[in-house]
C-alpha positions in Angstrom: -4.5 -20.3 4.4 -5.1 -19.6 8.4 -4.4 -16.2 7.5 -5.9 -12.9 9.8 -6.6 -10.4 7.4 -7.1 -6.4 7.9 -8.1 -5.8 4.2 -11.5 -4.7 4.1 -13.7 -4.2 0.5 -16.3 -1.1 -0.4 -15.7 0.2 3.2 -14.7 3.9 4.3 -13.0 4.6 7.4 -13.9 7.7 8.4 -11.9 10.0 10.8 -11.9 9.1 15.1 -14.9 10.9 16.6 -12.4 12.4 18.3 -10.0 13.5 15.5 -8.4 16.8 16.6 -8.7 18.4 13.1 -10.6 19.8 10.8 -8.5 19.4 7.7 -5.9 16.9 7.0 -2.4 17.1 8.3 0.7 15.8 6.2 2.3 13.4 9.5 5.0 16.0 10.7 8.5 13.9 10.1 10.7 13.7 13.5 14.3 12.2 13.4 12.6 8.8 11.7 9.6 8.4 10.1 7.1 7.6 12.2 4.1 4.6 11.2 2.1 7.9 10.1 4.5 8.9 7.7 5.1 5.2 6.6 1.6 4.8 6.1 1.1 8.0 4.4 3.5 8.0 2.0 3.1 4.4 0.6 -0.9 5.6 0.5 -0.3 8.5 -1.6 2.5 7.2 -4.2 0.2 4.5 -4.7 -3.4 4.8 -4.7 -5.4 1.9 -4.9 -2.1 0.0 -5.1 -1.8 -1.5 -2.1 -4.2 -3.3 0.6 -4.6 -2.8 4.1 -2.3 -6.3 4.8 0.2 -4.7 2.3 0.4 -1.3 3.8 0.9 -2.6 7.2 3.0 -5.1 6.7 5.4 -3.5 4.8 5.3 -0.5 7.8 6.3 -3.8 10.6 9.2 -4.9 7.9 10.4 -1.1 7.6 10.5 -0.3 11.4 11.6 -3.8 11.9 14.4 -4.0 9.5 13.2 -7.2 7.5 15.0 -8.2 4.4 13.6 -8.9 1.5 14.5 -12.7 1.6 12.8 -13.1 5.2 9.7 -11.5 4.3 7.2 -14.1 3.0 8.5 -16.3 6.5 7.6 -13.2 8.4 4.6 -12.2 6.7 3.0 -15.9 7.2 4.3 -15.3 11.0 2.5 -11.3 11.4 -0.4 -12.6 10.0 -1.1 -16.0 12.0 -2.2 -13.8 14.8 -4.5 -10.7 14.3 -3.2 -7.4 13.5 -4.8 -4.2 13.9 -6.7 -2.5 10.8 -6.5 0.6 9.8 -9.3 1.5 11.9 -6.6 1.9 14.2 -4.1 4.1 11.9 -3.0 7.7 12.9 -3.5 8.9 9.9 -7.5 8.4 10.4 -7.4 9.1 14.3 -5.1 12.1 14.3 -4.2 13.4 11.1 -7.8 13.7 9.7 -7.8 11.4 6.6 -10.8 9.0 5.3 -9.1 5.9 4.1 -11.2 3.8 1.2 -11.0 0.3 0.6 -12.2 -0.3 -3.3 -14.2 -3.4 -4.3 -10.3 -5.2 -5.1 -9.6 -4.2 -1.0 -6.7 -1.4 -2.4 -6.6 1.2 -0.1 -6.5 5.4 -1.0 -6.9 8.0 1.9 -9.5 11.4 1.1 -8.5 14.9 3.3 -11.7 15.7 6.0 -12.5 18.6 3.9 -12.5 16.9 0.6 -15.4 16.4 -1.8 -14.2 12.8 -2.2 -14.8 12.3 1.4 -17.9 14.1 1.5 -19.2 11.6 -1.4 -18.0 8.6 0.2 -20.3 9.5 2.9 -23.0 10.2 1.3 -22.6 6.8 -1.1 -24.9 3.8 0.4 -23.1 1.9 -1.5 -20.0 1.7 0.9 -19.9 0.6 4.6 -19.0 3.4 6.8 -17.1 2.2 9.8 -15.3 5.1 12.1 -11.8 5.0 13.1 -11.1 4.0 16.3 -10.8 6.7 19.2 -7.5 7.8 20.5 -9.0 8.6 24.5 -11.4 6.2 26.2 -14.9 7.2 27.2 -14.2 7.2 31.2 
């Protein structure tokens, strides 16, 4: 299997440097849900259910309208080229969530202000990466 993966283990994403709050914000719904609110609320349901591949996958076959019967084709086809991680996810670059990735690679997101986030940053344990910036550095 050839496959590109986004699924990270142990790791915490930690909010953009230049995340423009200071506690978490619930994605604001507009006429249809945006990847935000996608992401979030297939996060929160389902804690440590779901990996990185799973949660953005499913997101493409949601805004794309993929039927159950054409997903494993499609899924084989997303992932034979690279995908962005979450590093790249709104939820960690605008809407000031921490997103874990366990030792299985299931994925849970922690508010900015929370203790859980605090202690994932303080655990050397887990790899810290930072998610990626919304503005350049020009």
């Amino acid at each position: 299997m050839n496959e590109h993966t986004t699924n990270y283990t142990n790791t915490f994403i930690e909010v953009a440097e230049d995340c423009p709050v200071s506690e978490a914000q619930i994605p604001p719904e507009k006429n249809e849900k945006t990847l935000a609110n996608l992401q979030h609320d297939q996060i929160v349901k389902n804690p440590y259910k779901y990996s990185s591949d799973d949660i953005i996958f499913t997101c493409y076959t949601i805004k794309n309208d993929i039927s159950k019967s054409e997903e494993q084709e499609e899924r084989n086809k997303f992932f034979s080229k690279g995908q962005p991680c979450l590093r790249t996810s709104p939820l960690a670059k605008r809407y000031g969530f921490g997103i874990h990735h366990n030792s299985e690679g299931k994925v849970a997101i922690f508010p900015v202000e929370s203790k859980d986030y605090q202690t994932f940053l303080n655990d050397s344990s887990i790899t810290k990466v930072k998610a990626m910036r919304s503005k350049r550095n020009d």
